[in-house]
ZAKE-206388 format. One record per residue (C-alpha): x, y, z; residue number from 1. Coordinates in pm, whole numbers. Layout:
<sites>
<x=X | y=Y | z=Z | k=NUM>
...
</sites>
This chain:
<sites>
<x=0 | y=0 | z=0 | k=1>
<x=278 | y=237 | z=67 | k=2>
<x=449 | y=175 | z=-204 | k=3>
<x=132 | y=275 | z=-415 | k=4>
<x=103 | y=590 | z=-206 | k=5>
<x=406 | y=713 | z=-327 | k=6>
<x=365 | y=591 | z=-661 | k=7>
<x=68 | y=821 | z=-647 | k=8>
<x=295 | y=1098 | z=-444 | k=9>
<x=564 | y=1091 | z=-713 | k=10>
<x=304 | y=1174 | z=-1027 | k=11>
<x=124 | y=1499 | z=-826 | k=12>
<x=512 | y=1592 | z=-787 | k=13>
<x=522 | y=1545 | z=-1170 | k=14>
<x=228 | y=1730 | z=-1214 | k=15>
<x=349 | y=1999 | z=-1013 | k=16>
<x=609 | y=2300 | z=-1066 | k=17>
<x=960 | y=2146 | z=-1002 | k=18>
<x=806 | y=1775 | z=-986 | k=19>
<x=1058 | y=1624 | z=-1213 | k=20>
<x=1364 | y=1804 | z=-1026 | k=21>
<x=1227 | y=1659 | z=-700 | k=22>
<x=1163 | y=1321 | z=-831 | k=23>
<x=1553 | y=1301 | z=-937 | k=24>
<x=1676 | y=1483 | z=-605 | k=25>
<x=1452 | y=1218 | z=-412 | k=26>
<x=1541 | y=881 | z=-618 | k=27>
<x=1871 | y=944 | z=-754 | k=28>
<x=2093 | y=1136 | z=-464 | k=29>
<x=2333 | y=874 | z=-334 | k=30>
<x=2249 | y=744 | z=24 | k=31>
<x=2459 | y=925 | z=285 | k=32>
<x=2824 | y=838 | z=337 | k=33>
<x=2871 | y=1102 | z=658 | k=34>
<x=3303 | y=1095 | z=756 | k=35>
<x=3390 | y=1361 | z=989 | k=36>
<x=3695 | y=1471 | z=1184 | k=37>
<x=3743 | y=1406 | z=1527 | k=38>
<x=3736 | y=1688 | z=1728 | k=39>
<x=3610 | y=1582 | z=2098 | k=40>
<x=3699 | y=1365 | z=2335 | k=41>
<x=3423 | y=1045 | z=2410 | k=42>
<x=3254 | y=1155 | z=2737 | k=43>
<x=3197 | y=862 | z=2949 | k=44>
<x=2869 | y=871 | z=3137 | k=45>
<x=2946 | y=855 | z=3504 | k=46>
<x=2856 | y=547 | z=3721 | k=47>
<x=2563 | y=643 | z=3924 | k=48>
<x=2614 | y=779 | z=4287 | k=49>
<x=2401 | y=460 | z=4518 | k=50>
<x=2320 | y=424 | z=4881 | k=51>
<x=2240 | y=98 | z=5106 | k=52>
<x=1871 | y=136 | z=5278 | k=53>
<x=1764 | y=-25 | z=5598 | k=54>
<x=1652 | y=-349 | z=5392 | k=55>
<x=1977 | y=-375 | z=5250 | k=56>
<x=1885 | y=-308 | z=4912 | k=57>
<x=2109 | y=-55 | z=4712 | k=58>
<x=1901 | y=269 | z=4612 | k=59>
<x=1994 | y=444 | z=4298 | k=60>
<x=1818 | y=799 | z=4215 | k=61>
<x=1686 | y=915 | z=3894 | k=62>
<x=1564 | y=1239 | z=3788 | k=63>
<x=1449 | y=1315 | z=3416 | k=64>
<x=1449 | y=1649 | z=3337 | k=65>
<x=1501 | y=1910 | z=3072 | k=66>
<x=1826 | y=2097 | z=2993 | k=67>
<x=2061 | y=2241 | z=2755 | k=68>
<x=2335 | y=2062 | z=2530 | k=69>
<x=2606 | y=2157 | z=2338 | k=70>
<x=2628 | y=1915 | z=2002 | k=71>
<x=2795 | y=2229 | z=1804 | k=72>
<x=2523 | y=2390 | z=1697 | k=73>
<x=2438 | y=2625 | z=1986 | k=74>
<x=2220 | y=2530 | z=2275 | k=75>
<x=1988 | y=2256 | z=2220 | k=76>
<x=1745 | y=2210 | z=2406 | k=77>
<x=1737 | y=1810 | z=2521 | k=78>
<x=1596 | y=1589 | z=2796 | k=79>
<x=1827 | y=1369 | z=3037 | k=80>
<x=1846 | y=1151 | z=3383 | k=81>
<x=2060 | y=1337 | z=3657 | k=82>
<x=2173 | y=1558 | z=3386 | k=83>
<x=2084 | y=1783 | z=3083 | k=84>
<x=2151 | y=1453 | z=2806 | k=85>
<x=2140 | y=1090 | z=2877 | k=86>
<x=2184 | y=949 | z=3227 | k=87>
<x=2428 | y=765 | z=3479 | k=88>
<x=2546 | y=371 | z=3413 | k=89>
<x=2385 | y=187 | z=3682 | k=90>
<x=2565 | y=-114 | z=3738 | k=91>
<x=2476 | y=-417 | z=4000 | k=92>
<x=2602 | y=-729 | z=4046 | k=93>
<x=2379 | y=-1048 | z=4023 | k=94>
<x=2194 | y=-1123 | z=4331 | k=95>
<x=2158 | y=-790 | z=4460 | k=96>
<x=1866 | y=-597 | z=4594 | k=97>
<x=1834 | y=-266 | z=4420 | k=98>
<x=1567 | y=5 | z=4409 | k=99>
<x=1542 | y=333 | z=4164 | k=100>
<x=1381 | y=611 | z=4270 | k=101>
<x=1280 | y=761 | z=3940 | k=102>
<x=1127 | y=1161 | z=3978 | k=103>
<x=944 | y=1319 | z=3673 | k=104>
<x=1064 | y=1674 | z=3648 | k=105>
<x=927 | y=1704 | z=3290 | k=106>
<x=635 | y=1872 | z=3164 | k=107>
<x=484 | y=1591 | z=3082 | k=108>
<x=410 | y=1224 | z=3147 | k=109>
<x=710 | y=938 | z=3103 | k=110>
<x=819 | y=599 | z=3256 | k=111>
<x=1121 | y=438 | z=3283 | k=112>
<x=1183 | y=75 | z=3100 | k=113>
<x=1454 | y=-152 | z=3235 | k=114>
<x=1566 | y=-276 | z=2892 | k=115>
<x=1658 | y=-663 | z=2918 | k=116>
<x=1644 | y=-687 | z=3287 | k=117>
<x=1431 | y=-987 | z=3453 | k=118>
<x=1218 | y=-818 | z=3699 | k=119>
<x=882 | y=-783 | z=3798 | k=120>
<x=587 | y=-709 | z=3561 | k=121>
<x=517 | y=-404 | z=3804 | k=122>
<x=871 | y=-257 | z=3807 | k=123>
<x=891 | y=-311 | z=3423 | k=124>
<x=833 | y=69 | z=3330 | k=125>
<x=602 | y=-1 | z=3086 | k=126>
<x=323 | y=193 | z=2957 | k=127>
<x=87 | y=72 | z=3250 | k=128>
<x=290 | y=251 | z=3543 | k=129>
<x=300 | y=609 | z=3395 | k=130>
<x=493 | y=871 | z=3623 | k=131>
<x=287 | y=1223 | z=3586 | k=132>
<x=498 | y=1516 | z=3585 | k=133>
<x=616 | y=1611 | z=3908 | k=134>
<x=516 | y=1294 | z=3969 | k=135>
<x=784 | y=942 | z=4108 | k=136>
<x=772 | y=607 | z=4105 | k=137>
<x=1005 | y=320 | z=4286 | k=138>
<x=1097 | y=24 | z=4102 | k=139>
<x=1253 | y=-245 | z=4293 | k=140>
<x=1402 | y=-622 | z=4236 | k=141>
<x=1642 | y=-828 | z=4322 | k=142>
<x=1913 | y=-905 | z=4032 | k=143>
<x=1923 | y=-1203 | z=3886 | k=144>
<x=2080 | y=-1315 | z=3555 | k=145>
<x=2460 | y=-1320 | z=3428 | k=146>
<x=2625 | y=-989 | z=3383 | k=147>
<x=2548 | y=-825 | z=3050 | k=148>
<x=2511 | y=-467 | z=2924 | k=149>
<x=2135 | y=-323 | z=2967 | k=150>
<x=1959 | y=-31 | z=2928 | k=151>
<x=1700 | y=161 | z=3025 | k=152>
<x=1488 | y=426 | z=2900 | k=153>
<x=1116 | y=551 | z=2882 | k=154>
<x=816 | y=331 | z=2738 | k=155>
<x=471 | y=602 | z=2758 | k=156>
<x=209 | y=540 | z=2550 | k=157>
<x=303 | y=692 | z=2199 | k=158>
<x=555 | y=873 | z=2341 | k=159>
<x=828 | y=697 | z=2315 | k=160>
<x=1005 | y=830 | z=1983 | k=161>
<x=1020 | y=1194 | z=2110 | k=162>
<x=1134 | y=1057 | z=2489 | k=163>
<x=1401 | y=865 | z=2377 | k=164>
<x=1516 | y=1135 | z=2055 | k=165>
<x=1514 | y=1409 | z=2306 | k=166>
<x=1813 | y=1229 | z=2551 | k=167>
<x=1628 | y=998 | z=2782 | k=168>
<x=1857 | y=644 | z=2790 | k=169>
<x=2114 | y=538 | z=2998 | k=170>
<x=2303 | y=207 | z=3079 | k=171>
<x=2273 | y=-74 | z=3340 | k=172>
<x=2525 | y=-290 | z=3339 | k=173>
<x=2505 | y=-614 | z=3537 | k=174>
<x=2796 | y=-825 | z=3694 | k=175>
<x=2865 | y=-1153 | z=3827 | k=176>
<x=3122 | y=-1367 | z=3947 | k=177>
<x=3194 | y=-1576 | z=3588 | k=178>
<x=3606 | y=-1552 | z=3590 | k=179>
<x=3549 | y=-1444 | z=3218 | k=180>
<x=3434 | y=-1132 | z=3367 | k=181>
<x=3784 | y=-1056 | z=3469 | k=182>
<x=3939 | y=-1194 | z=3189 | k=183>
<x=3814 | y=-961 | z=2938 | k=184>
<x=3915 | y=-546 | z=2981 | k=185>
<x=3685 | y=-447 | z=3211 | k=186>
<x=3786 | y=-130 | z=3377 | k=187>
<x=3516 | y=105 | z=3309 | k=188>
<x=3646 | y=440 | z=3108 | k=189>
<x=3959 | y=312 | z=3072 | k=190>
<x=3964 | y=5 | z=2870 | k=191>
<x=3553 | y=-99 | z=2899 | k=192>
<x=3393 | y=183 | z=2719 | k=193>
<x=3001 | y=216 | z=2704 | k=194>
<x=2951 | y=334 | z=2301 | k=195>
<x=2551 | y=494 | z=2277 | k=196>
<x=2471 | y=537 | z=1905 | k=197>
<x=2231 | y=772 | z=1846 | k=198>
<x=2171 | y=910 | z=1505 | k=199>
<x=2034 | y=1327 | z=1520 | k=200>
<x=1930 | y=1563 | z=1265 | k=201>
<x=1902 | y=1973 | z=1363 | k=202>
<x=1683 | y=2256 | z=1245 | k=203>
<x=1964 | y=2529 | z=1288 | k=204>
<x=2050 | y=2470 | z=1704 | k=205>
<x=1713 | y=2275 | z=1760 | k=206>
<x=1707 | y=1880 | z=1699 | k=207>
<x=1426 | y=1776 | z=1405 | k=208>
<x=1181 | y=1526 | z=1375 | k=209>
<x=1130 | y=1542 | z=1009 | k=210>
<x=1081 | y=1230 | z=861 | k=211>
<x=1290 | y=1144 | z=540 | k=212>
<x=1082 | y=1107 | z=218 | k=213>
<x=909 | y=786 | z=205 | k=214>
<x=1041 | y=678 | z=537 | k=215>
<x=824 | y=415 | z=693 | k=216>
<x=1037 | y=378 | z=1006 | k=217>
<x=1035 | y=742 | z=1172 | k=218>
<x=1365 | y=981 | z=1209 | k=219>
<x=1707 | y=911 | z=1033 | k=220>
<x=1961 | y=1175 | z=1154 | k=221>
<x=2227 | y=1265 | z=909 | k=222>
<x=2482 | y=1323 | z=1252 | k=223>
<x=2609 | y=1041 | z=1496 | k=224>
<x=2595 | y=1122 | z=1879 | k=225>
<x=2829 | y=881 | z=2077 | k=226>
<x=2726 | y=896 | z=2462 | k=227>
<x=2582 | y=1232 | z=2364 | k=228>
<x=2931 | y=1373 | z=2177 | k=229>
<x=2931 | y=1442 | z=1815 | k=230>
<x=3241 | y=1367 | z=1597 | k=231>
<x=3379 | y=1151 | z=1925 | k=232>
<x=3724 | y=997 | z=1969 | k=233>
<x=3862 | y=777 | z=2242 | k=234>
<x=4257 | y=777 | z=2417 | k=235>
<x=4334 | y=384 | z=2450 | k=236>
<x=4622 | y=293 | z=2674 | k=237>
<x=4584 | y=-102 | z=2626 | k=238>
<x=4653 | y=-325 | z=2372 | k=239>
<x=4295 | y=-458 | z=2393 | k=240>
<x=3961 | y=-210 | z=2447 | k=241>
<x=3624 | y=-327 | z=2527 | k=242>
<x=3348 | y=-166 | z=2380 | k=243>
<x=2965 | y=-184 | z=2487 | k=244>
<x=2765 | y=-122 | z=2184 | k=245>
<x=2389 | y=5 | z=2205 | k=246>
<x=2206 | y=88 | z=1950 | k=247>
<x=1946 | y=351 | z=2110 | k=248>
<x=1857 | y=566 | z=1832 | k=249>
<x=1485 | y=540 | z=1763 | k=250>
<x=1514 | y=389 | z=1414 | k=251>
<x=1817 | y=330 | z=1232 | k=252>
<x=1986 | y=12 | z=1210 | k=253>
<x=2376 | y=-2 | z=1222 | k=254>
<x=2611 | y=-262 | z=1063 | k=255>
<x=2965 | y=-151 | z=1247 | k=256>
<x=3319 | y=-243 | z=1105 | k=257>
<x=3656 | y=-105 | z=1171 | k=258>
<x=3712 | y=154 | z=869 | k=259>
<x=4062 | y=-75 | z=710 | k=260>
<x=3846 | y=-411 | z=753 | k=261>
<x=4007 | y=-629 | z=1041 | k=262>
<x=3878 | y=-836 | z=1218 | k=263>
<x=3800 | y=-779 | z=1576 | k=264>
<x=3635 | y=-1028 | z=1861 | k=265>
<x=3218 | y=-1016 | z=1941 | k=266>
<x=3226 | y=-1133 | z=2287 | k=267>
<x=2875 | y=-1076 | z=2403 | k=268>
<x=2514 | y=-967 | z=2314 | k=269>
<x=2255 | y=-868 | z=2445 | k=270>
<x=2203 | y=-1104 | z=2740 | k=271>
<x=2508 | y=-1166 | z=2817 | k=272>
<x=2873 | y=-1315 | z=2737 | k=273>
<x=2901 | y=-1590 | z=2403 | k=274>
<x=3056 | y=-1900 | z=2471 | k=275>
<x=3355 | y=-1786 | z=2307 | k=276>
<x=3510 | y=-1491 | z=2110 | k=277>
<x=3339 | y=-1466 | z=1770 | k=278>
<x=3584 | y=-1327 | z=1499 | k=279>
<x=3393 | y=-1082 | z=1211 | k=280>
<x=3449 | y=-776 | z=1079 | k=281>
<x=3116 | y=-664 | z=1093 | k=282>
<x=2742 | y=-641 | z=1347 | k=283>
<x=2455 | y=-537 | z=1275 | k=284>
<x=2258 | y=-425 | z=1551 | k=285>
<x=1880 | y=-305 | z=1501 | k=286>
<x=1740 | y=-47 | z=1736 | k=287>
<x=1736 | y=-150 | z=2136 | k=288>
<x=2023 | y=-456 | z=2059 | k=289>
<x=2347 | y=-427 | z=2203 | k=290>
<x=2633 | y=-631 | z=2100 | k=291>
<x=3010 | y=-597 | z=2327 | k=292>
<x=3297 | y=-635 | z=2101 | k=293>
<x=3681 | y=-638 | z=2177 | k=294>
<x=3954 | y=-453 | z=1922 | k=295>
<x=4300 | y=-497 | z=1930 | k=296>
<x=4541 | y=-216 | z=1834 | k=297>
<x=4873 | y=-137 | z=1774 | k=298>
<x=5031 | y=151 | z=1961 | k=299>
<x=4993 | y=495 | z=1794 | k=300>
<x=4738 | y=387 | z=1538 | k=301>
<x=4418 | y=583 | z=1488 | k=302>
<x=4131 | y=318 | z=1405 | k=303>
<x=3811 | y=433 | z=1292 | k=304>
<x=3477 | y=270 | z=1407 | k=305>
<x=3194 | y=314 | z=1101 | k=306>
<x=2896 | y=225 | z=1020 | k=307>
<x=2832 | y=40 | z=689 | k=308>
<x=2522 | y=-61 | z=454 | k=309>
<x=2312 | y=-216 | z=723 | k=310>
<x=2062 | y=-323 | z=444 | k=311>
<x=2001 | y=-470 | z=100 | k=312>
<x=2028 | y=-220 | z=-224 | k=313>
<x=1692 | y=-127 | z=-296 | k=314>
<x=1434 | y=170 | z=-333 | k=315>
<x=1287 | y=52 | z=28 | k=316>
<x=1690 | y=-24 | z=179 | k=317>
<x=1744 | y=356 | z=90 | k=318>
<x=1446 | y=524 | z=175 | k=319>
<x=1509 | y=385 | z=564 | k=320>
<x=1848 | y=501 | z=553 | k=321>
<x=1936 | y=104 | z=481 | k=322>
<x=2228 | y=197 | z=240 | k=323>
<x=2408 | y=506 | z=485 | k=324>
<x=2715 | y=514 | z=653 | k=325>
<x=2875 | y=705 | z=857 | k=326>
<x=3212 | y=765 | z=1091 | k=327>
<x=3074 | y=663 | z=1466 | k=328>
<x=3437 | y=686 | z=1699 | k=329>
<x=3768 | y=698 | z=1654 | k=330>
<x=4028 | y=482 | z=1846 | k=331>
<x=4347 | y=679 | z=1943 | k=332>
<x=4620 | y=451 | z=2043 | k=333>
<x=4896 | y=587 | z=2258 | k=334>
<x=5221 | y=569 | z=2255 | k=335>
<x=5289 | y=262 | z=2424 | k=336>
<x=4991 | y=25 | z=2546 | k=337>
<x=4938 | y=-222 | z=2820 | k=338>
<x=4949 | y=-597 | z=2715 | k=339>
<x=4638 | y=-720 | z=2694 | k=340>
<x=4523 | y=-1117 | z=2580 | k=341>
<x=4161 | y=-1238 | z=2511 | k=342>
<x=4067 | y=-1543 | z=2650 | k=343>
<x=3982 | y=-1837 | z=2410 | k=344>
<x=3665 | y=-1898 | z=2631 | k=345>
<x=3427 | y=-1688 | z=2846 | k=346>
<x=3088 | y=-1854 | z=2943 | k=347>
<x=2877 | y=-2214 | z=2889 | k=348>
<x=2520 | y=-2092 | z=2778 | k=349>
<x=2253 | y=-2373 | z=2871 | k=350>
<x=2058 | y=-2439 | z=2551 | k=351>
<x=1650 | y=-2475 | z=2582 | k=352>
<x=1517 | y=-2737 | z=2496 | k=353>
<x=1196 | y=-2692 | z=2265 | k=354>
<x=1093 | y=-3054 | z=2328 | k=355>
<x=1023 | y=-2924 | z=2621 | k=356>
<x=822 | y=-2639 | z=2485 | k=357>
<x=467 | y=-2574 | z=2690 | k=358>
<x=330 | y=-2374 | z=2435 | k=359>
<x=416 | y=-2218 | z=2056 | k=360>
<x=272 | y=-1929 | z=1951 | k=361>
<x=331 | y=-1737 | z=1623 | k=362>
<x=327 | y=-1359 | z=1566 | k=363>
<x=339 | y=-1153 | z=1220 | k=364>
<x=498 | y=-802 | z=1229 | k=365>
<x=316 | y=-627 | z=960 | k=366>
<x=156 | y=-270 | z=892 | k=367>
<x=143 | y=-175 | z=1262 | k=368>
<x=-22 | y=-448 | z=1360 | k=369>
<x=112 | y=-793 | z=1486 | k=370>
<x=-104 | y=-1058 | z=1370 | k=371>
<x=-349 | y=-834 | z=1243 | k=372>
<x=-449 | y=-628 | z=1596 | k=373>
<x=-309 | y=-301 | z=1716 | k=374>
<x=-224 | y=-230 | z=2090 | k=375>
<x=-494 | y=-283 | z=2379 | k=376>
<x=-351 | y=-283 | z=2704 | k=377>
<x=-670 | y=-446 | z=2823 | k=378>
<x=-611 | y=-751 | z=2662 | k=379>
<x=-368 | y=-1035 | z=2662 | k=380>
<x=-211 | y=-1135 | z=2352 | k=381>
<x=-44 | y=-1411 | z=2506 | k=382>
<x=-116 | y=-1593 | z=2857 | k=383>
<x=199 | y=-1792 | z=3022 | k=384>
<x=227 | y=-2022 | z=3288 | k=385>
<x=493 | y=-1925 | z=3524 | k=386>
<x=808 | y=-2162 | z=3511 | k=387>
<x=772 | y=-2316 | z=3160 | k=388>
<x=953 | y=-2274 | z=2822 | k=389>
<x=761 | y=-2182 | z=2480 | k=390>
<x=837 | y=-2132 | z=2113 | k=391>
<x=733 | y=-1802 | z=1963 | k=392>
<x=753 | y=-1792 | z=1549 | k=393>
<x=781 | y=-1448 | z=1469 | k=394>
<x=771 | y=-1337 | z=1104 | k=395>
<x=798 | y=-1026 | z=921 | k=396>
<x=530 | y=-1007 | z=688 | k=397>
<x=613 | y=-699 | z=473 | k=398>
<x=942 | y=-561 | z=314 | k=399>
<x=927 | y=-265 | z=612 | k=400>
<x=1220 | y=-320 | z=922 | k=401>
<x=1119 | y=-413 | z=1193 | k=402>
<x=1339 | y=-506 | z=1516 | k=403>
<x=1152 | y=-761 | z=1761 | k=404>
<x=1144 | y=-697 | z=2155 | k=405>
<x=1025 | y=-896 | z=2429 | k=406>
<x=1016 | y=-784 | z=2816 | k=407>
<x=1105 | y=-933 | z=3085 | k=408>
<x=1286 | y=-1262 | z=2978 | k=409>
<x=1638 | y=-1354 | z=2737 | k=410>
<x=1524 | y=-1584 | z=2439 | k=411>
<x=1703 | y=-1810 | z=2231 | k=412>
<x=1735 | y=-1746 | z=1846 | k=413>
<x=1652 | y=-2136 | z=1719 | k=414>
<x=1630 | y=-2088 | z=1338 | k=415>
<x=1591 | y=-1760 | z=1087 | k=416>
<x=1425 | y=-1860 | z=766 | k=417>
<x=1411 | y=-2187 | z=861 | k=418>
<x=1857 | y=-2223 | z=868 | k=419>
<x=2032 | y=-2259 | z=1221 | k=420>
<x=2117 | y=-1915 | z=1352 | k=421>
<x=2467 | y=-1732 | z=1272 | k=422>
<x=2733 | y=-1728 | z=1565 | k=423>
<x=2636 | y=-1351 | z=1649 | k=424>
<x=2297 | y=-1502 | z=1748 | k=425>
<x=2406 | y=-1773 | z=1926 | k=426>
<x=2372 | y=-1583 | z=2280 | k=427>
<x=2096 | y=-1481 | z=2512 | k=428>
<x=1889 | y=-1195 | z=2314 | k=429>
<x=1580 | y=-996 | z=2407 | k=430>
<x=1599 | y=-778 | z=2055 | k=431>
<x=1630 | y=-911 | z=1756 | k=432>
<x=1591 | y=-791 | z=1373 | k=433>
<x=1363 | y=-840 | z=1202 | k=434>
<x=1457 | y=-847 | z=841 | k=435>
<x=1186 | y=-764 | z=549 | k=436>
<x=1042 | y=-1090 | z=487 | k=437>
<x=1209 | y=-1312 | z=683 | k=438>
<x=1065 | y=-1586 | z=955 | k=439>
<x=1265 | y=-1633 | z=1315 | k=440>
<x=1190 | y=-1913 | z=1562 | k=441>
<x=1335 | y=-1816 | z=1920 | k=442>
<x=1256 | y=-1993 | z=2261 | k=443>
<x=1245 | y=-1834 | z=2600 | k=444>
<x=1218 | y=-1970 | z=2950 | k=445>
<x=978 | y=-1738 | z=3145 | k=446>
<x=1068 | y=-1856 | z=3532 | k=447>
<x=968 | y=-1603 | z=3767 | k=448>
<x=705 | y=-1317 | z=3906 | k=449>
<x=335 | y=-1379 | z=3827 | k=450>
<x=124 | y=-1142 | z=3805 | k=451>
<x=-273 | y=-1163 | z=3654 | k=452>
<x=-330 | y=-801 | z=3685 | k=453>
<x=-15 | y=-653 | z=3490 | k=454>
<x=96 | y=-717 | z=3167 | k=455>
<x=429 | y=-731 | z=3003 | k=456>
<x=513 | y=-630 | z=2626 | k=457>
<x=640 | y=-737 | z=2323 | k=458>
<x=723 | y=-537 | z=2007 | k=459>
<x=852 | y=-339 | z=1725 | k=460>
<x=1185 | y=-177 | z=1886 | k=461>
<x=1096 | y=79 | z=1568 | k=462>
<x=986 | y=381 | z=1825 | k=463>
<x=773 | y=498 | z=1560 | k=464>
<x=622 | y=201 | z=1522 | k=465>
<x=577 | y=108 | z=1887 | k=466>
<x=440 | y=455 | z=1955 | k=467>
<x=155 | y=415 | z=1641 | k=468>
<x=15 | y=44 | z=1801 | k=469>
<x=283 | y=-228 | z=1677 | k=470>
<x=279 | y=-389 | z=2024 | k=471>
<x=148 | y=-696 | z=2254 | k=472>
<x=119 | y=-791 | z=2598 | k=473>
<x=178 | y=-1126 | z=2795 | k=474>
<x=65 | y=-1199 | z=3137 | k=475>
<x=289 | y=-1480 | z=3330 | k=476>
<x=15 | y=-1628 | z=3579 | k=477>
<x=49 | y=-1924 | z=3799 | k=478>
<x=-120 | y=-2281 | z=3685 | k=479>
<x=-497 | y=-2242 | z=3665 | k=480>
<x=-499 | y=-1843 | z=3654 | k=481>
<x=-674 | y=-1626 | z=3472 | k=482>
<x=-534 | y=-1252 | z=3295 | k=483>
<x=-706 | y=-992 | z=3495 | k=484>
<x=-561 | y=-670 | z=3300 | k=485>
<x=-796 | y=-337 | z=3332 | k=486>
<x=-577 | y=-133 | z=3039 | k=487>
</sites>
């Protein structure tokens, strides 16, 4: 259907004064191929200040709230957590109580979402626990899954996109005990870096929402932000650097290389460490996934990190920025460097076992709908019984992106199109891409916390999308239960 809409755009443009200019500025400009000079050093978002209570648990605090930033364009005006852009890393370790104190200083309604984190369907920070300006909230749980790199961010209802565009993310970073831990760099700022690509476009000192022409997938930005610092390089002083991709722009999807093509070492997704370092010279990561990767340099070498073609070569690839690239950070070797090795293993990842699978279900991504229905948060797309494993297909049914999310648990990636998974989705994942056209199997184990009365989601990680109803709910109830949502 779109395409016919802009079949029938493209002829009133013909018809038109200056039609047939547009038409060839529109279809034949190359895609963007954005390579910049590095001019400011990486800030590194601070680990959040914490404090003990009298239960023992450890209490972060959380304000979001408007402020000024400077991206080089003057003063923009931007939203951030503790701060004017972006927000502290809270980091935990596995088996920890902790408790966020989250205050709404906005002028208008948000939540916070703990990206990836297995908690509580009432401390998710979904759209069914909104914070009202001047408003707070408390989310609390107790940690407990392997150390990985998380984040969190707001999840309103259709507000998402502007949220999130405006500055509101931050990292959580879990650890545990897994000696791999320590084998890998892992001193955070110096050879651990968190890496937040977010992709910006500006209407003179103010950012822009304007959507590209025949964009189905919401705002491309022709400027990279790196932890909220344009044109961003890094000092390395080890022979090894660690660095914690997230993808939390609101709809572009990234393939990242090293600019002269070698190889460096994917050592974790989303969920967690791989079983071992995974060679490549490339990862694509769709909106919300996160991917940690290790690079080795040589001292005084500068080393480029970019952005590639994340998608095929055609009229739809370009029109959602599928065929851009663009310089992300550059890696600044010093002088001489501290030795570093990588370890040949890291961590065992118990495979599910759909055998053992309660329940398949099967979901198409399409329009923005899944399986033909919009959001309702009084209904329950999907009802689980607490403590078993099930199969979810879930299919793209259209040649649109799409990136798949699921609260709550990590799933398995069992087979895409049918074909066992590549290495780089051999992990624990909560976000996945979804690829025009193509069909995924994953499995998930969904252990813990039920809850009748609240709901937990599932959806397009395409902000634009989520915001305009391309979303589901699941309720995890004990045997026998009944859903008992109120929307």
């Amino acid at each position: 259907m779109r395409k016919w809409l802009l079949g029938g755009l493209a002829l009133v443009l013909v018809l038109c004064g200056g039609g047939v200019a547009a038409l060839v500025y529109y279809f034949a400009r190359p895609p963007l191929d954005v390579r910049v000079v590095f001019d400011r050093a990486l800030r590194v978002p601070p680990i959040a200040a914490s404090r003990p209570d009298e239960q023992g648990r450890r209490v972060f605090e959380l304000q979001a709230r408007p402020g000024d930033s400077d991206f080089g364009h003057g003063a923009t005006r931007t939203w951030g957590y503790n701060g004017a852009y972006l927000g502290p890393t809270l980091r935990a370790k596995r088996g920890e109580a902790v408790a966020v104190n989250v205050r709404n200083a906005l002028g208008e309604t948000t939540t916070v979402h703990w990206h990836g984190m297995h908690l509580p369907a009432a401390m998710d920070g979904g759209p069914h626990h909104p914070i009202a300006p001047g408003g707070s909230f408390q989310a609390a749980w107790t940690v407990d899954q392997p150390a990985a790199t998380l984040w969190y961010h707001p999840h309103p209802s259709e507000r998402t996109e502007t949220q999130v565009y405006r500055g509101l993310a931050g990292l959580f970073i879990v650890d545990d005990d897994e000696p791999a831990q320590r084998a890998l760099p892992h001193d955070y700022g110096v050879d651990d870096i968190p890496v937040l690509v977010q992709d910006k476009q500006f209407d003179g000192d103010q950012l822009s929402t304007g959507e590209r022409f025949g964009s189905d997938i919401g705002v491309l930005g022709d400027e990279i932000l790196v932890n909220g610092t344009p044109r961003a390089y890094l000092d390395v002083r080890s022979e090894l650097v660690r660095l914690r991709l997230v993808n939390a722009s609101t709809a572009r999807i990234y393939n990242f290389g090293l600019a002269d093509g070698r190889p460096f070492a994917l050592v974790g997704t989303d969920g967690g460490l791989l079983d071992r370092p995974y060679m490549t010279d490339h990862v694509r990561l769709s909106v919300g996934e996160r991917a940690e990767i290790v690079v080795a340099l040589e001292p005084g070498e500068r080393l480029t990190l970019r952005s590639e073609q994340a998608l095929g070569g055609d009229l739809e690839s370009k029109f959602n920025g599928g065929r851009d690239a663009f310089d992300i950070l550059q890696l600044r070797a010093g002088a001489s460097l501290t030795p570093a090795t990588l370890p040949k293993t890291l961590v065992a990842t118990p495979r599910l076992d759909p055998e053992r699978a309660a329940q398949t279900r099967s979901f198409v991504f399409q329009g923005r709908e899944i399986s033909g229905r919009g959001m309702d948060m009084s209904r329950a797309d999907a009802v689980v019984v607490k403590d078993t494993i099930e199969v979810w297909n879930v299919a793209n049914g259209h040649d649109t992106p799409h990136s798949f999310h699921i609260h709550d648990v990590q799933f398995q990636v069992l087979l895409v199109d049918g074909r066992a998974p590549p290495p780089e989705l051999s992990g624990w994942k909560d976000t996945v891409f979804l690829a025009p056209k193509q069909r995924y199997r994953v499995i998930a184990r969904f252990a813990d916390y039920a809850d009748p009365a609240t709901a937990y989601m599932f959806h397009c990680h395409v902000l634009r999308h989520e915001d305009e109803g391309m979303m589901g709910q699941f309720v995890v109830v004990e045997p026998g239960q009944q859903p008992r949502l109120h929307g």
